[in-house]
Residue frames relative to the residue before (quaternion, step in Angstrom):
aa qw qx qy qz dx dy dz
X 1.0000 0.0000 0.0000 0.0000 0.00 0.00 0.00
X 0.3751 -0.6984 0.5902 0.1523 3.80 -0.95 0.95
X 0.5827 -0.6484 0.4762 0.1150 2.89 -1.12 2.06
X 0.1388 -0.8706 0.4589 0.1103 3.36 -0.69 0.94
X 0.1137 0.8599 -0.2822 0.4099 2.77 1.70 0.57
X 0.8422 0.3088 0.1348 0.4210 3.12 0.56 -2.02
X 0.6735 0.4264 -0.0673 0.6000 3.11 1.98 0.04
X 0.1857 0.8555 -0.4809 0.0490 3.46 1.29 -0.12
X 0.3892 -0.6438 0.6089 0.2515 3.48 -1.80 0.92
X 0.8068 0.2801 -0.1942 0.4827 3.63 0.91 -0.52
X 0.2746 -0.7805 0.4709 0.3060 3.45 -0.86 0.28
X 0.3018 -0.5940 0.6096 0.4295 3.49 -1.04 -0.87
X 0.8071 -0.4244 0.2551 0.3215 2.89 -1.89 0.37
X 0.5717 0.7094 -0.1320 0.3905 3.16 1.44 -1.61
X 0.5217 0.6669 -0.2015 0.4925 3.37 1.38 -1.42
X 0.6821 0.5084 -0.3683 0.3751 3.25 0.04 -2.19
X 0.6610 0.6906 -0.2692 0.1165 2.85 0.53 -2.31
X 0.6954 0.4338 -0.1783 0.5445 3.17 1.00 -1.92
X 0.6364 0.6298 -0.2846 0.3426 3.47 0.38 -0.81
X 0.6942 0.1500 -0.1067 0.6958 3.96 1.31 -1.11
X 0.4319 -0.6306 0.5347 0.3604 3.65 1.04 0.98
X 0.7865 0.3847 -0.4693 0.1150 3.96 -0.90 0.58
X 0.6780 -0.5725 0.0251 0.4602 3.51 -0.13 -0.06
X 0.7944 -0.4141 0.1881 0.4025 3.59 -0.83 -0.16
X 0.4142 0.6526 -0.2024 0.6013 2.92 2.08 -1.19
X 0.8131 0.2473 -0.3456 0.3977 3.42 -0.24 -0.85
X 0.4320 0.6689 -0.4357 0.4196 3.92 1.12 -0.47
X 0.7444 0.3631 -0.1422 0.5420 3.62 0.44 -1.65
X 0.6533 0.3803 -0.5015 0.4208 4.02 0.63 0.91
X 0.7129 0.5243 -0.2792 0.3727 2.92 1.38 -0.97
X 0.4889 0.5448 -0.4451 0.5158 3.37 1.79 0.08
X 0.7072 0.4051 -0.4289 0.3896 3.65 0.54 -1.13
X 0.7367 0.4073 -0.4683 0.2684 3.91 0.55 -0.43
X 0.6661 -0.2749 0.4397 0.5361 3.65 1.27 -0.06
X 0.6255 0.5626 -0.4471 0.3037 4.06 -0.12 -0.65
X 0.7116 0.2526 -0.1149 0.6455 3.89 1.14 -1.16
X 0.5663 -0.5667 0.5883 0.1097 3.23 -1.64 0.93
X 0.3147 0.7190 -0.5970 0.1663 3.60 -0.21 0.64
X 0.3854 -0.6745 0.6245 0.0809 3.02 -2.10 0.44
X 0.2045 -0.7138 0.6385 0.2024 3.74 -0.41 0.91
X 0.0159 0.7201 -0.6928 -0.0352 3.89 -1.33 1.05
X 0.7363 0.0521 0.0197 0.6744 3.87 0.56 0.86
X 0.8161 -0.2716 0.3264 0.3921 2.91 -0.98 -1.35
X 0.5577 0.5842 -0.3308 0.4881 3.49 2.00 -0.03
X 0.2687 -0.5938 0.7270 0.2161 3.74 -1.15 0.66
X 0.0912 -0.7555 0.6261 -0.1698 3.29 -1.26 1.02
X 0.3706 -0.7780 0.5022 0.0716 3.50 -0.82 1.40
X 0.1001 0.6863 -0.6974 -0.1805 3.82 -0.62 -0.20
X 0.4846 -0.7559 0.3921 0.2001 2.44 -1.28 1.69
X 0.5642 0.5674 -0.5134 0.3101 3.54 0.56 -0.46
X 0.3624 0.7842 -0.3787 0.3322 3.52 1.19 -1.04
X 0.8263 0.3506 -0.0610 0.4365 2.91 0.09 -2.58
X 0.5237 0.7044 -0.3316 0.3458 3.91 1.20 -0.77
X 0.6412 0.4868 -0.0889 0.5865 3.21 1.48 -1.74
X 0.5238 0.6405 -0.3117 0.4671 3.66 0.72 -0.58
X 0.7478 0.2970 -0.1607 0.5716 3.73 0.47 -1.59
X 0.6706 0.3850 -0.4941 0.3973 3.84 0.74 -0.76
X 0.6561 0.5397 -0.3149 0.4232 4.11 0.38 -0.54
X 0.4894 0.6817 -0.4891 0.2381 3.81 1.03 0.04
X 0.4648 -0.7268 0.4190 0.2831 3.52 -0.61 0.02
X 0.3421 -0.7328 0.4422 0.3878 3.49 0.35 1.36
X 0.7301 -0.2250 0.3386 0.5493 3.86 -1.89 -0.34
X 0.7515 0.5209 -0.2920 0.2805 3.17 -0.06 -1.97
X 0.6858 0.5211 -0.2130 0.4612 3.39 0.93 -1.17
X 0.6790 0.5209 -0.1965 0.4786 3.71 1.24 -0.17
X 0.5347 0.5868 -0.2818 0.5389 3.03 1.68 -1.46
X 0.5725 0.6119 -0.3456 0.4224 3.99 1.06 -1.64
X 0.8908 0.3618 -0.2348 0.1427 3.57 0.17 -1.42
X 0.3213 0.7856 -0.2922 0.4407 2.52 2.57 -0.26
X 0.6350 0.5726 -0.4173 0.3079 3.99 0.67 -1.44
């Protein structure tokens, strides 16, 4: 059986953090404005990762930003 440990479906904040390299603080706005996917279980905030996976594949590269700017 595969440790699920080592595979998690949800992150933590902490995770995100390391993961989009900034701090925790900035994780826990970008949930409150909407930008990250999260899940409230109690008192934990909780990522699913597919969520956050789908999140980074759908960004809009520069070029594609620079475009909508014209």
């Amino acid at each position: 059986m595969p440790n699920k440990t080592t595979n998690p479906t949800v992150l933590t904040v902490v995770e995100v953090a390391k993961i989009l390299r900034i701090g925790k603080i900035s994780v826990y706005q970008a949930i409150q404005r909407g930008e990250v996917p999260s899940i409230r279980i109690g008192r934990r905030i909780l990522i699913p990762k597919f969520a956050l996976e789908q999140m980074l594949i759908c960004l809009p590269t520069s070029k594609q930003r620079a475009h909508a700017l014209r």
